[in-house]
Legacy VTK file of the C-alpha trace (Angstrom):
# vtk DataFile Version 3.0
C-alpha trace
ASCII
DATASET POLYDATA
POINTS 331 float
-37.137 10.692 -3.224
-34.934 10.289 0.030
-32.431 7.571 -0.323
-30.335 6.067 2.273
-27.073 4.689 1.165
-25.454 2.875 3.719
-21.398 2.161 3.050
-21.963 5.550 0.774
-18.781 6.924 2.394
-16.785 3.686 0.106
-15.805 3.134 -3.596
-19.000 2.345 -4.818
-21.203 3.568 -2.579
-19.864 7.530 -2.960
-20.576 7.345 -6.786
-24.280 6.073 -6.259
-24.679 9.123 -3.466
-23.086 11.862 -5.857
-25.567 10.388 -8.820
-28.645 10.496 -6.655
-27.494 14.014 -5.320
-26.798 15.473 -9.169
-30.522 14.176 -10.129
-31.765 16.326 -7.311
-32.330 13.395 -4.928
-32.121 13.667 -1.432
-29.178 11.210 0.323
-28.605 10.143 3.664
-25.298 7.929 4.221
-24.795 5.489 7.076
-21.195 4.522 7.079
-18.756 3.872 10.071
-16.427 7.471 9.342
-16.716 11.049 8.354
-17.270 12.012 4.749
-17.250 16.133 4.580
-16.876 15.892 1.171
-20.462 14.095 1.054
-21.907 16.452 3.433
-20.309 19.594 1.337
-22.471 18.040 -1.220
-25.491 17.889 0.118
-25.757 14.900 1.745
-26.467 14.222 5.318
-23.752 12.026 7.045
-24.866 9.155 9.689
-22.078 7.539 11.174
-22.665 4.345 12.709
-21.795 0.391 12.244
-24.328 -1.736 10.225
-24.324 -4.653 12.757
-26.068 -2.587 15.589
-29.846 -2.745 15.069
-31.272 -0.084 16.826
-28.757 2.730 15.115
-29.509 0.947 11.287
-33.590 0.708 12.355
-33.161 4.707 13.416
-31.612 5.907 10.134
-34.374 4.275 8.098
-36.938 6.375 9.502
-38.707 9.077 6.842
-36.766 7.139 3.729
-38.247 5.999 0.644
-35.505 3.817 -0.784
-32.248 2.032 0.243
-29.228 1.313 -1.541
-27.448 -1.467 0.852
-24.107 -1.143 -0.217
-22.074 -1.512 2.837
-20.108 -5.255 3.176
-16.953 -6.759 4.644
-15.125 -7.388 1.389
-12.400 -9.578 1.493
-11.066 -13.305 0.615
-9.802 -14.258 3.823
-10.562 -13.259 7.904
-12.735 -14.503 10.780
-16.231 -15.782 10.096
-17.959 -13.386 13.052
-16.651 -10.357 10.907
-17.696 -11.484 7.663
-21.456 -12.456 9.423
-21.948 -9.710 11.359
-21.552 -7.585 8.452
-23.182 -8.829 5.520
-25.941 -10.945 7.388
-26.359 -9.247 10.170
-26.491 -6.438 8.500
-28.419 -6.930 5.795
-31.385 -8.207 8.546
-30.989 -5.249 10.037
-31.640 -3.018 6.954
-34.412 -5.327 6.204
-35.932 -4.577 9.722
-35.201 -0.584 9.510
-37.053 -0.845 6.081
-40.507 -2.734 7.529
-40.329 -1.108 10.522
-40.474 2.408 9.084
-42.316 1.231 5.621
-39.528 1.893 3.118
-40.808 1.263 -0.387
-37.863 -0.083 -1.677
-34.577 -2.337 -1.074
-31.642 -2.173 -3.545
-28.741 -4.709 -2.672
-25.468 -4.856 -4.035
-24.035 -8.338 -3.849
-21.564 -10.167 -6.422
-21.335 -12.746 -8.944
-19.045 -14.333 -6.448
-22.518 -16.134 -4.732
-23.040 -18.161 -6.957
-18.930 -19.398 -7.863
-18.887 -23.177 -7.546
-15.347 -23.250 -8.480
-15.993 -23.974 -11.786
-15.506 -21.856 -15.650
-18.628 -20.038 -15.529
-19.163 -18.640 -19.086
-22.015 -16.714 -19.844
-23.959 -18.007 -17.098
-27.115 -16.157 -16.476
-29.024 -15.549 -13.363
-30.642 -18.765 -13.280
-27.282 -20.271 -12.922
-28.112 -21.374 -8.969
-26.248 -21.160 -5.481
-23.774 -23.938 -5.078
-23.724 -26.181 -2.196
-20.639 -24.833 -0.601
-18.297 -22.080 -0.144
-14.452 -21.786 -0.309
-14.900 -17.988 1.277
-16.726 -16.561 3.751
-17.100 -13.566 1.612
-19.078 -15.183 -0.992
-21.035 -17.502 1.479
-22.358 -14.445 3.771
-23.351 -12.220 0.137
-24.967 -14.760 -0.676
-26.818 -16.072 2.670
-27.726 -11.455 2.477
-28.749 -12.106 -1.055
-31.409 -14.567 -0.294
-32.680 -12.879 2.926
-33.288 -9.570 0.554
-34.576 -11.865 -2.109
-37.250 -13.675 -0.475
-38.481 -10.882 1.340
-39.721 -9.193 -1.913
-43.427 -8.280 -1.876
-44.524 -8.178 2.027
-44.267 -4.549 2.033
-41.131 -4.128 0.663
-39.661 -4.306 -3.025
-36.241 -5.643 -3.061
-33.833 -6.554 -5.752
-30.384 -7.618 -6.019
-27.559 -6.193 -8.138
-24.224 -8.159 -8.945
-21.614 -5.519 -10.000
-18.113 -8.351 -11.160
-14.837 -6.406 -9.999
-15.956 -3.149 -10.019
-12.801 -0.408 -10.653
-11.671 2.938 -11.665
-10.917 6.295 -9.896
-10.751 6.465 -5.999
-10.814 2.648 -5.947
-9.783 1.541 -2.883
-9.568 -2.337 -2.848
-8.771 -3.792 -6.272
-6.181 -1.512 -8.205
-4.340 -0.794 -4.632
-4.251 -4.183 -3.939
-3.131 -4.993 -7.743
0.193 -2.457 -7.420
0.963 -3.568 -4.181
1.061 -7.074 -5.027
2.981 -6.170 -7.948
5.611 -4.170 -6.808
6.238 -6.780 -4.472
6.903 -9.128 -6.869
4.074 -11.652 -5.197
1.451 -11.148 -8.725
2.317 -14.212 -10.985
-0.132 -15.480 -13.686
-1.883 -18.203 -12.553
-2.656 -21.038 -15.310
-2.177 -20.240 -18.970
-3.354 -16.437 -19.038
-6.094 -16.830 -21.492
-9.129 -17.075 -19.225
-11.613 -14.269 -19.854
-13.433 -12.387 -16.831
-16.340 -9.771 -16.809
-15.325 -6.118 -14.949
-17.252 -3.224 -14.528
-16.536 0.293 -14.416
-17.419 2.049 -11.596
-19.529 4.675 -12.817
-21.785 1.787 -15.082
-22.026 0.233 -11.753
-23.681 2.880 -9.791
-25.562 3.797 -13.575
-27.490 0.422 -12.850
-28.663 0.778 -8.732
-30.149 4.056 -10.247
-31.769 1.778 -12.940
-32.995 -0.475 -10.484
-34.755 1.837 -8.154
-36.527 3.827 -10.991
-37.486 0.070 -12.354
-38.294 -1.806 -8.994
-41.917 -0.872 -9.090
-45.173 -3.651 -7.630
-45.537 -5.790 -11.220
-42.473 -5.314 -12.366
-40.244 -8.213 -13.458
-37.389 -6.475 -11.313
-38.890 -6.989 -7.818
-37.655 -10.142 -6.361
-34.669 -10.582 -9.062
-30.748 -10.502 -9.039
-29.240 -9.165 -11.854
-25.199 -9.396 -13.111
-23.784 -5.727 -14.260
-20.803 -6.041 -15.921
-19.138 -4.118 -18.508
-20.403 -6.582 -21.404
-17.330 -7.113 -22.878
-15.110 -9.803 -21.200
-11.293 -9.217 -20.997
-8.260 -12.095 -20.512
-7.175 -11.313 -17.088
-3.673 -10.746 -17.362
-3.841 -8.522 -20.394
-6.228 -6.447 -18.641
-4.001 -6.683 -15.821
-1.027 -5.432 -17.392
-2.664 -2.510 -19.542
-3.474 -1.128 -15.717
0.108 -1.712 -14.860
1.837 -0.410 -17.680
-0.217 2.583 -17.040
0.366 3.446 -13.917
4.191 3.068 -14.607
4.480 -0.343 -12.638
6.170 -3.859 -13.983
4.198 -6.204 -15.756
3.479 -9.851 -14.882
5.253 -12.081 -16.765
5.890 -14.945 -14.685
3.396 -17.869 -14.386
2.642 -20.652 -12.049
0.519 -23.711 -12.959
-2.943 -23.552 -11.297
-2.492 -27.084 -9.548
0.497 -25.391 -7.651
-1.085 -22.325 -7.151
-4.237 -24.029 -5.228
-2.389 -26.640 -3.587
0.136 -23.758 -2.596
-3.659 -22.043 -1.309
-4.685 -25.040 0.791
-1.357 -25.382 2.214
-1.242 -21.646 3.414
-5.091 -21.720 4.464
-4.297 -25.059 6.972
-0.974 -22.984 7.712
-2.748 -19.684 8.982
-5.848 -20.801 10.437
-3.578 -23.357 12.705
-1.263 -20.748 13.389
-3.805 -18.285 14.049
-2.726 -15.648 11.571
-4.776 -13.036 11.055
-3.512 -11.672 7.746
-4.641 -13.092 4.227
-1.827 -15.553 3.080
-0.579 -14.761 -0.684
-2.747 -17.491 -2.424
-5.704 -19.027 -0.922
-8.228 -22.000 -3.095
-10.752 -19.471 -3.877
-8.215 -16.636 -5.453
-6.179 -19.643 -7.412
-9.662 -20.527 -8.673
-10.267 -16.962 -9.503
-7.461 -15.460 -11.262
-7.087 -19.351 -13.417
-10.801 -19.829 -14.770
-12.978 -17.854 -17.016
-16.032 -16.195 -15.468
-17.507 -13.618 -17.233
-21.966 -13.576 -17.296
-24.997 -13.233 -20.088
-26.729 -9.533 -19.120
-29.203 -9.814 -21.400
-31.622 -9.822 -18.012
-29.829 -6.321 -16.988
-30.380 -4.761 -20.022
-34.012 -5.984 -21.081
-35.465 -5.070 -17.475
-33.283 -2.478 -16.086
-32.440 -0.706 -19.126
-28.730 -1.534 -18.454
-26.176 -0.483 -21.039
-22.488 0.094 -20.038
-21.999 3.635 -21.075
-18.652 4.058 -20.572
-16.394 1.389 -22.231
-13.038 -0.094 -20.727
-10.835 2.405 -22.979
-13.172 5.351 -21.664
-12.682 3.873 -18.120
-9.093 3.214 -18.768
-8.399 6.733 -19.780
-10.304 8.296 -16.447
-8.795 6.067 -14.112
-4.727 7.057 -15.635
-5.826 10.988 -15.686
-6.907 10.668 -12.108
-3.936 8.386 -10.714
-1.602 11.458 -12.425
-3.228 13.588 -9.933
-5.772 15.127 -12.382
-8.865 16.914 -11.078
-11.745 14.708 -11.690
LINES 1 332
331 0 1 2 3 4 5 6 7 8 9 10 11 12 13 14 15 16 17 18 19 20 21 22 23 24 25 26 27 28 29 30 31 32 33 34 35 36 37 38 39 40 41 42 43 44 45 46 47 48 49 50 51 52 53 54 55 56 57 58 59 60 61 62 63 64 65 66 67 68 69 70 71 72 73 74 75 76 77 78 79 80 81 82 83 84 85 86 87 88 89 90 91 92 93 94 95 96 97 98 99 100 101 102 103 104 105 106 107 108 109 110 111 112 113 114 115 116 117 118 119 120 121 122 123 124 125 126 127 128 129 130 131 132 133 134 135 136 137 138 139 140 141 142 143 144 145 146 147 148 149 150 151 152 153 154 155 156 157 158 159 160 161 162 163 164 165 166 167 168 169 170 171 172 173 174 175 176 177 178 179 180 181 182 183 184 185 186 187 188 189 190 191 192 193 194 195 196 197 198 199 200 201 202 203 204 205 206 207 208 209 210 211 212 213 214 215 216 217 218 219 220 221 222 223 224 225 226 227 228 229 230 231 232 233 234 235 236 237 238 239 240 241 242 243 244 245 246 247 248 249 250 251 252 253 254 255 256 257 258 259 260 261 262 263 264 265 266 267 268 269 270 271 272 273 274 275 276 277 278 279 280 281 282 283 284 285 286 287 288 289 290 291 292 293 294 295 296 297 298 299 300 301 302 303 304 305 306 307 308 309 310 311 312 313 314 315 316 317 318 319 320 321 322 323 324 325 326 327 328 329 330
């Protein structure tokens, strides 16, 4: 098939492309930079931005499949960005797609759409949206979510994947963000350190959009359906924390902070920045205390029954990859 990937220049996004391309697929990226190490591939590079129609509509043209990767990922920054990208967007794919009669819509949103701020453990997709939002991150995936969702069977087969804290080599969010924070002596555990989260490796992520496009077929349980991909084996935070740490030579966390401080300390910095008209993301917002304090980690029994899901590489396998190539290894 041709594929379009759009964001396939970023950390997820490159590993789906590379898959597609080693299975003999053919891969088109649309993505706001250069990637010569894509085209050297064999990919063809598009280089646009996702919130102008006409340019997403054009690159849809002769495609049989789209991976909708590309988002504005983030916990804090203004709602236009946040819109623009993941809604906008998102109806702009969808319009490329029926305009040009793509067969098929793969989107890759988060567990975070459905957080209500609340433990989630072991929920299952028909745990439902909440009623509000303490992100615009979250909010706009999931506002995407349910435009790709409902548009399922008028032409188009579309499902949704939910990849929780995806990680590992050439990550460029999470584990920079992690060391940084560290090193700076800002990372403190928030709450008692027990609470257990869901991850996914990289490489199990991208695994399961392959999945879904060989599975999202007219009859199939997978058209119209959101799935959660995790690794299926939840962590406690902080330990998992600190086994990345320790092996990338950096300090562990060992201080803590209560999670009441922590959120009011999150609401007090939110008011602060928004009324000061800062644009860069305070240290500890609501959402983040709620995050990094409370368990959320999700049943995939629905992954692995109807996409064929299984996490192939574990978190020591992942673990191991992600050191070698930090160290500079070739991988």
């Amino acid at each position: 098939m041709k594929a379009l990937v759009t964001g396939g220049g970023g950390f997820l996004g490159r590993y789906i492309v590379e898959k597609l391309l080693a299975r003999g697929d053919k891969v088109v990226t649309f993505s706001r930079g250069e990637y010569p190490e894509l085209r050297e591939a064999g990919a063809e590079i598009v280089i646009g931005d996702i919130s102008h129609k006409e340019a997403v509509i054009a690159v849809c043209e002769g495609v049989d499949a789209v991976f909708h990767v590309a988002s504005n990922v983030g916990i804090w920054g203004a709602w236009k960005d946040f819109y623009n990208t993941n809604v906008i967007g998102t109806k702009n794919v969808i319009a490329g797609c029926k305009k040009h009669g793509v067969k098929k819509l793969i989107y890759t949103s988060s567990p975070s759409v459905v957080f209500d701020g609340k433990p989630h453990e072991g929920i299952d997709e028909t745990f439902p949206y909440p009623s509000k939002y303490l992100a615009f991150y979250p909010q706009t995936k999931a506002m995407a979510e349910r435009e790709v969702l409902k548009i399922n069977g008028t032409g188009l087969l579309t499902c949704s994947l939910r990849p929780h804290l995806v990680w590992g080599p050439r990550d460029t969010n999470l584990i920079p963000r992690l060391v940084k924070r560290a090193e700076s002596g800002r990372l403190k555990i928030v709450g008692d350190g027990l609470n257990l989260i869901d991850t996914v490796y990289v490489e199990n992520a991208a695994d399961a959009h392959l999945l879904a496009v060989d599975r999202l077929t007219a009859g199939s349980p997978v058209a119209g359906c959101a799935y959660f991909i995790t690794q299926g084996e939840p962590v406690k935070i902080w330990d998992f924390v600190n086994t990345i740490l320790k092996g990338l030579g950096k300090p562990c966390v060992t201080r803590k902070v209560s999670f009441t401080t922590a959120y009011r300390a999150g609401a007090a910095m939110e008011l602060l920045y928004k009324v000061a008209g800062i644009r860069s993301e305070p240290p500890m917002t609501r959402f983040l205390a709620l995050q990094l304090a409370m368990p959320h980690y999700f049943n995939i029994d629905k992954a692995k029954n109807e996409l064929g899901y299984t996490p192939n590489i574990t978190n020591e396998e992942g673990l191991k990859k992600l050191f070698k190539y930090i160290n500079g290894a070739d991988m």
